[in-house]
N, C-alpha and C positions, 0 to 999 in steps of 0.2 A: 536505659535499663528500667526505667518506670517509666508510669503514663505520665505523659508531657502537662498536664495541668499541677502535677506535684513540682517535673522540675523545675519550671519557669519560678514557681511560687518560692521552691529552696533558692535557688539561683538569685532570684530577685530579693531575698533577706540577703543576701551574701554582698551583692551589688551593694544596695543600700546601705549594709555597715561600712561600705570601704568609704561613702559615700559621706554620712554623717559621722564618721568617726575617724578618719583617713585612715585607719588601720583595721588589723585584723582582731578580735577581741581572741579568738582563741589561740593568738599566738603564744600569749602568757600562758596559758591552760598544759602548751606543746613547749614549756622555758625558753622558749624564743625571741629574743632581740630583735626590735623594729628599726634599730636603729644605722644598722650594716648590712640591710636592705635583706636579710634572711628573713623566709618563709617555710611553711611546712614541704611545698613544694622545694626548694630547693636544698633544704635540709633532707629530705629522701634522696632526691639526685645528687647530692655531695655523698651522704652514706654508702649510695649503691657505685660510689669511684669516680661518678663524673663530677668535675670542674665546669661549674656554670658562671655565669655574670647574675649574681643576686638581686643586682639592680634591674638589669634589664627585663630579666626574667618574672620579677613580683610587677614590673608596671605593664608587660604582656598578662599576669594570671588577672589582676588586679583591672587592666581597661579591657581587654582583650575575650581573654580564654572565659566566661563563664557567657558572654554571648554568640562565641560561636559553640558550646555545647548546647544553647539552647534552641539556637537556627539548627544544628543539626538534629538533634530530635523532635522540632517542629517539622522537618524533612521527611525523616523514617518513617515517624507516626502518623503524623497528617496527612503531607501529599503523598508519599508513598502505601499508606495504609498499614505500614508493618507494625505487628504486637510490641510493647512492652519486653526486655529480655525479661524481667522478673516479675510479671504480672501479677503474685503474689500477694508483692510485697508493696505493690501501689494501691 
């Protein structure tokens, strides 16, 4: 949705807290328990009726998911050459 030099840089604080902190700092921000492996992410997915594995699913957002959104929009932008969706606001 932005140019790729914002996301890698958001992304990369995000890594890095999980990294030196082993948590999420704004889980408390969201009243969220670190402790029963609830995340914001699965606190939306339980809201919206699905039954997830909380465990599983923060050590895929947590090792996982914030580097394949970053290879994916090194993808679109770079080798692909496509815009920004909100050019905007990068």
């Amino acid at each position: 949705m932005f140019d790729w030099p914002l996301v890698i840089t958001a992304y990369s604080i995000v890594i890095l807290q999980f990294a030196f902190f082993g948590r999420c700092l704004m889980n408390e921000g969201h009243d969220l328990p670190e402790d029963d492996g609830q995340t914001f992410y699965s606190d939306v997915l339980e809201r919206l009726g699905y039954r997830v594995n909380r465990k599983v699913l923060r050590r895929f957002v947590r090792g996982y998911l914030y580097f394949i959104l970053i290879l994916i929009t090194l993808i679109w932008q770079v080798y692909l050459g496509r815009e920004p969706w909100l050019p905007i606001l990068s």
